[in-house]
Structure formats: structure tokens, C-alpha cells
C-alpha positions in Angstrom: -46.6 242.6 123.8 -44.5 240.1 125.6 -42.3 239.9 123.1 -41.4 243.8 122.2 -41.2 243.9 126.6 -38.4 241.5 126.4 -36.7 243.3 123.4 -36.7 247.0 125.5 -35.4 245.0 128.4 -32.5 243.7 126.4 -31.6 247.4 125.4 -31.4 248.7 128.7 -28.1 247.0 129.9 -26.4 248.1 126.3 -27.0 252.1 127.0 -25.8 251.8 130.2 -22.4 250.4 129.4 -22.2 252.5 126.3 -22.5 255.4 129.1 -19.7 253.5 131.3 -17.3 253.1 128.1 -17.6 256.8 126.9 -16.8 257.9 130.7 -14.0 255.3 130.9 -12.7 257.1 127.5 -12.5 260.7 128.8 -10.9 259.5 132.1 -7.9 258.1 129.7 -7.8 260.9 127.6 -7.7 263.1 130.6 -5.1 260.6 131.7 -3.0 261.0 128.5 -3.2 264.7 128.3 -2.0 265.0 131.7 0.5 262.9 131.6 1.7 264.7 128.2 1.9 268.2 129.6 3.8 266.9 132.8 6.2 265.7 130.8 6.6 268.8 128.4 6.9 270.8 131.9 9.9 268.5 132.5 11.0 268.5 129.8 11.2 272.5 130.1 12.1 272.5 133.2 15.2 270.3 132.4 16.1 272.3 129.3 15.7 275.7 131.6 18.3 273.9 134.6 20.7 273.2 132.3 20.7 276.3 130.4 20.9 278.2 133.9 23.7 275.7 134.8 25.6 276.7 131.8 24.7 279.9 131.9 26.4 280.3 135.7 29.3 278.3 134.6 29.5 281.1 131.6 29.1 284.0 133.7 31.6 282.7 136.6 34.3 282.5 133.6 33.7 285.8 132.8 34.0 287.4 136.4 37.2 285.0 136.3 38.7 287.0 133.3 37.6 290.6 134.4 39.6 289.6 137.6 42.3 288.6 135.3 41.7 291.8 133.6 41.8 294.1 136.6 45.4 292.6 137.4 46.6 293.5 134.0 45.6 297.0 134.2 46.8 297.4 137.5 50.0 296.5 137.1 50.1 299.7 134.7 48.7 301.9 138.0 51.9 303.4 139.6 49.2 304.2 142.8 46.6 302.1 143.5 45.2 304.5 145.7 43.8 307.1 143.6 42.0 304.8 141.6 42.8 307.1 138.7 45.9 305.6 136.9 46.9 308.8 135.1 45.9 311.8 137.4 46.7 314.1 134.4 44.1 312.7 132.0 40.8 314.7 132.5 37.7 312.5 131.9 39.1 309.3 133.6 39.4 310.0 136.9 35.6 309.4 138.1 34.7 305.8 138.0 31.7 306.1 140.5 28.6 304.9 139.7 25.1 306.8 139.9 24.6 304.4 143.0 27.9 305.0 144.7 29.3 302.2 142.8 33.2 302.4 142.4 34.5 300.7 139.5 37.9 299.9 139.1 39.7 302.3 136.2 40.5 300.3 133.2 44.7 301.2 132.0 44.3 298.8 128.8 41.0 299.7 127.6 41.2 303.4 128.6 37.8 302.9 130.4 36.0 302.5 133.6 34.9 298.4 134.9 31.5 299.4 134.9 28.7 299.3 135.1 28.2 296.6 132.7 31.2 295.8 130.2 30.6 293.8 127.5 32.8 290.6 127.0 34.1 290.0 124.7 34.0 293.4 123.5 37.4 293.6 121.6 40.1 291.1 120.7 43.3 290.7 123.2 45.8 292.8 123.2 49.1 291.7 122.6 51.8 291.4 125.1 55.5 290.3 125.5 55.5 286.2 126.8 57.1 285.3 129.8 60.8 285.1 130.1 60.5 288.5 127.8 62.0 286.4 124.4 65.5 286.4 126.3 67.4 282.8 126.8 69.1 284.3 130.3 66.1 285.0 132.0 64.4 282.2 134.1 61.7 280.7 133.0 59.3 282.6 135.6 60.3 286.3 134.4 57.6 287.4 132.3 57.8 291.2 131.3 55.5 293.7 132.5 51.8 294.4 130.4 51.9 297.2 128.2 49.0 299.0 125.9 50.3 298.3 123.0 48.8 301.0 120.7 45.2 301.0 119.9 43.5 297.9 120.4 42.0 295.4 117.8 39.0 296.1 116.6 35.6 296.0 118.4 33.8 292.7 118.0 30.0 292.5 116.8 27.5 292.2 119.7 26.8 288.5 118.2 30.4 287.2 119.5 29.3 288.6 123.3 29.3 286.2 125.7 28.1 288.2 129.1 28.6 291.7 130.8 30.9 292.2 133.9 31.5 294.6 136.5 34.9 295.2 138.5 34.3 297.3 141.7 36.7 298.8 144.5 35.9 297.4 147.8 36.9 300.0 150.6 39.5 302.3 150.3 42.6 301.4 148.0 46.1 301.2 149.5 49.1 302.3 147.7 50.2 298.7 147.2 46.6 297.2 148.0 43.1 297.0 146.9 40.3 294.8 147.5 38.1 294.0 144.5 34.5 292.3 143.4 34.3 290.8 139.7 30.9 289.9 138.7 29.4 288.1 135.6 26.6 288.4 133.9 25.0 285.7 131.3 21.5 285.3 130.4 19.7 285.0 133.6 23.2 283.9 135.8 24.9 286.2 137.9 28.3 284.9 139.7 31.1 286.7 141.1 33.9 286.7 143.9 35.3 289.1 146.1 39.5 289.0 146.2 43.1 291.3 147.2 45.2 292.0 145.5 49.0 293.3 147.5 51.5 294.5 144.6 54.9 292.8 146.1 58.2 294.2 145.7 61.4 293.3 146.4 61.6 294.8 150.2 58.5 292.5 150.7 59.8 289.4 149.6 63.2 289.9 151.6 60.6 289.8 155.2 58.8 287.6 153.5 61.7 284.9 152.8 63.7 282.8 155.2 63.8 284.3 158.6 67.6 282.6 159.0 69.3 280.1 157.9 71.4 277.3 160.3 74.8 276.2 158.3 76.2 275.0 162.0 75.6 271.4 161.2 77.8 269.5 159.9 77.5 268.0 156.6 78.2 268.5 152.8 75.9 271.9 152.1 73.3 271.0 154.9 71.7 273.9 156.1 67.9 274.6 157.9 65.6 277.1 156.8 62.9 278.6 159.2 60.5 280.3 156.7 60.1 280.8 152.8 62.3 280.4 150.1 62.4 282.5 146.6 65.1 281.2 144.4 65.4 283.0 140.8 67.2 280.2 139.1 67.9 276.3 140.4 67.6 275.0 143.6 69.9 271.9 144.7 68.7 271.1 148.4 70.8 268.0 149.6 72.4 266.6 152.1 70.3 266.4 155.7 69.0 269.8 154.5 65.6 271.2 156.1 63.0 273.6 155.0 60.4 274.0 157.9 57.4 275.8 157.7 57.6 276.9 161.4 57.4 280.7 161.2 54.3 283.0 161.5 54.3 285.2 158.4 51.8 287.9 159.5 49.4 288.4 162.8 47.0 286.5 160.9 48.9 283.1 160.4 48.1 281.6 163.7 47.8 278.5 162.6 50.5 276.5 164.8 52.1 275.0 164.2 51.2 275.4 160.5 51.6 278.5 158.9 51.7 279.9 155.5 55.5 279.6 154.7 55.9 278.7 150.7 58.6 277.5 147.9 59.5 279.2 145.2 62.0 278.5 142.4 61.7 279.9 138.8 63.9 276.7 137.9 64.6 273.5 138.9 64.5 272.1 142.1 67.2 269.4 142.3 66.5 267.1 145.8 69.3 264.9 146.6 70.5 263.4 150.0 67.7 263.7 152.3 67.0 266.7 151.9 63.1 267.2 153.6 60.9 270.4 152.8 58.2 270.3 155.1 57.0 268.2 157.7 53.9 265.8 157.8 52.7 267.3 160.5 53.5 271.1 159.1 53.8 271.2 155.5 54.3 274.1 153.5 51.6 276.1 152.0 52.7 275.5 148.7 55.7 274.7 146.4 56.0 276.0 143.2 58.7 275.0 140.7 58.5 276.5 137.3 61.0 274.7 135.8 61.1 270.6 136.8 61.4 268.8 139.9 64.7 266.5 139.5 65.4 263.8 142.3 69.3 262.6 142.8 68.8 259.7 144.8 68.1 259.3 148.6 65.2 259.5 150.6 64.0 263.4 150.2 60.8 264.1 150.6 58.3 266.8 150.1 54.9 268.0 152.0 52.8 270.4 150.9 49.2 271.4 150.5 49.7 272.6 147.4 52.5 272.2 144.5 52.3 273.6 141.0 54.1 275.6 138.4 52.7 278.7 139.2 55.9 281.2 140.5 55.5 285.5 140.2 58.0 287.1 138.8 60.2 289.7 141.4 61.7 292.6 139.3 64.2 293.2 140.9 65.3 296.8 140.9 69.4 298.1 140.8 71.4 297.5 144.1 71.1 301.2 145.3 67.0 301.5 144.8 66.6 297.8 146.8 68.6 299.3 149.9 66.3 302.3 149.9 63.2 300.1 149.3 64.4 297.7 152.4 65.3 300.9 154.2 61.3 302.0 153.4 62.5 304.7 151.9 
């Protein structure tokens, strides 16, 4: 009897740490599973941010190029405030929406900017490339957009990228219109608001330099109070000054900085010390399509902004520019 006592009391301390082991077991699978799906949630939750990111990178590119689209077809719109293009083509001239939406007329596409475009839809259309092929024309000139025919072919719905919508914001101008481009890919949804002015050639002479001051003394030294649009090369030398110390609208109360900018379709040849800009007022921008060239001295240039990017001013025959300065 002693004996088979003493064996059951050597059993006792075995089942109980089998029973500790088997709940130590479950705790670390528990452990391991847990730790398994919070990483498969992060894992999906990574995948889903940058597939979102992307996806709102996508669709901002796309409201970029419907913005680039509605500038194309409205440079074909003699009257921007009809919204209709061609006032003579039934069918075309109602671009509401059922929701009072109103989407810009398409002029290219023969189609309204809404309510959800596809994109791409159909390959580009071809147009002439800047300077219009001809040798004489600065570099900056580039020839109007035209439809040119029908068209390429529509691409298969496995080439789209997004959708996009171009809407009219207020109520168009003759030379003005305020517009809202959005994009649409997978779940993303970006877009901007933006105006557009057409400018013509009345518009650029109050727009340009306000006067010019050739009283000082000096080989071709001159001031200018304002902006500058030169159609072929520039060559400021001397002591020569452009200052950006004139308001260009009600707006620009920014003293003494205001919005005064350069433009030359070729190159801008500094020499002397010539100066445009100051440090403490520098120009809004300067934009030189052809090259920047630098004769020696000390000239110097300050400006927010200075690129290549100059529009081109068709300029119209002598006797239509009076009567467009005249506002006739």
C-alpha cells in the first residue's frame, strides 16, 4: 500500500505541468496567429496606400491634361461666352448636366467635358509644331490648334487610364472663363480650379512697359517701368534698368513688388550692367525661349521665376491693331 501511495503521488505533479505546457502552447499559437494577421493587415494596408497614392498621382495627371485640353479647344471658340463654339450646330449647344452641371464644350472632340470622359479615349490629334515649320518665325510662334479631320481611332477600354470632367465656373466672358478639371482613377479623385484670359495684342500693349527713360546718358541705356515682350532678341546693355515697379491691375498691391514679367521669344543678350530687377523687387518671372547670352560685365538678373515658357502674340495687320487698341 505504501508503495502504490508513493507512485500516485509521483503522478500528480506530471498532469499538472502537462496542463501548464498545453496552456503555454495555445497562448503562443494565439500569439503567432495574431501576430500573422497584423502583419497581413499591414501588409494590405500598405499595398492599399500606395495604390491610393498612385492612383491620386494618376488622376491629378489626368485633370492636368483635360486642362490642357480645354485650352486647345478653346482657342478654336471665337466667344467664350456662349459656351457653344459653333452657335449654328444643333445638338452642341447644351452642355448642362442633369445636376446643373456645366461642362465646358469640347471644339476637337465635337463633344461636351462631361460628365465623365474617358481618357485616353482616342489617340492625339495632330497639330502644326511651334514656330509653324517656318525658319523666320521666332522660336516662340507656334500656330494656332486645328481639328484636323476626323480623329484617330477610338482606343479599347483596356488602354483607359481615368475619367475627367471640365466644368464652367460662373458666367464666361468674351475673353474669359473660369474652369474646374477633375480626375478620376480607381478610388482617387483630384482636381484644380483655374482662368483662363485669351490675350491679344491691345492687351499686351497696357500690359507692357508703361515708358521708357532714354534721358540718361550712355551707349543704348535706357529704364523700363513695367513689362517687356520682345518677339525676337533682346540686347539690354549698358547701365540699362528693367524695374518691376508698376502695379499691373487693382489686384497687384504687392509694393513694392508687383507682377511685371520678361518676355523674349529669342535671346536675351546682357552686356554692361545691364540689371533686370531688383533684389528687393524682382520680376515675376523671365522667360527666354531662345538662350540667355552674357557679354561681359556685371549684369544681373532677379526673379521669382525664369524658364523657357513665352506665349505666342499673333499679331494682327497694322489697321486691325489700331482698332483693337482703339477697343473697337
Amino acid at each position: 500500500m505504501r508503495g502504490r501511495s508513493g507512485c500516485l503521488s509521483w503522478q500528480k505533479p506530471l498532469a499538472s505541468e502537462a496542463g501548464t505546457a498545453m496552456v503555454i502552447a495555445l497562448l503562443t499559437i494565439v500569439v503567432m496567429v495574431l501576430l500573422t494577421a497584423a502583419l497581413v493587415v499591414a501588409s494590405m494596408t500598405e499595398t492599399f496606400n500606395a495604390q491610393t497614392a498612385e492612383d491620386s498621382a494618376r488622376a491629378f495627371l489626368v485633370a492636368d491634361a483635360a486642362a490642357a485640353h480645354a485650352i486647345a479647344s478653346l482657342r478654336l471658340d471665337p466667344d467664350w461666352s456662349d459656351n457653344d463654339w459653333d452657335p449654328a450646330r444643333p445638338g452642341v449647344q447644351n452642355c448642362n448636366g442633369s445636376n446643373q452641371n456645366r461642362y465646358l464644350y469640347d471644339a476637337i472632340g465635337g463633344r461636351c467635358m462631361g460628365p465623365a470622359v474617358r481618357y485616353p479615349d482616342r489617340g492625339g490629334w495632330v497639330v502644326t509644331p511651334a514656330g509653324g515649320g517656318e525658319p523666320s518665325q521666332p522660336a516662340c510662334a507656334a500656330a494656332s490648334v486645328s481639328r484636323v479631320g476626323t480623329g484617330p481611332g477610338q482606343l479599347p477600354e483596356s488602354q483607359e487610364i481615368g475619367t475627367y470632367t471640365v466644368e464652367v465656373l460662373g458666367q464666361p466672358e468674351a475673353g474669359k472663363i473660369r474652369l474646374r478639371a477633375v480626375g478620376r482613377v480607381g478610388r482617387a479623385v483630384r482636381g484644380f480650379e483655374f482662368t483662363i484670359q485669351r490675350v491679344t495684342p491691345a492687351d499686351f500693349v497696357s500690359y507692357s512697359a508703361l515708358r521708357v527713360d532714354a534721358t540718361r546718358v550712355g551707349n543704348g541705356t535706357f529704364r523700363i517701368h513695367g513689362s517687356v515682350y520682345v518677339r525676337g532678341d533682346w540686347e539690354f546693355k549698358g547701365n540699362s534698368q528693367q524695374l518691376n515697379d508698376r502695379p499691373i491691375s487693382e489686384s497687384d498691391t504687392q509694393d513694392p513688388v508687383y507682377d511685371n514679367q520678361t518676355f523674349v521669344c529669342g535671346n536675351l543678350v546682357l552686356q554692361g550692367n545691364a540689371q533686370i530687377g531688383m533684389p528687393a523687387a524682382p520680376m515675376l518671372g523671365v522667360h527666354i525661349a531662345g538662350r540667355r547670352i552674357d557679354r561681359g560685365g556685371a549684369a544681373e538678373v532677379h526673379a521669382l521665376l525664369q524658364d523657357t515658357a513665352v506665349p505666342d502674340i499673333q499679331l494682327a495687320d497694322v489697321f486691325r491693331a489700331i482698332k483693337c487698341v482703339r477697343g473697337v
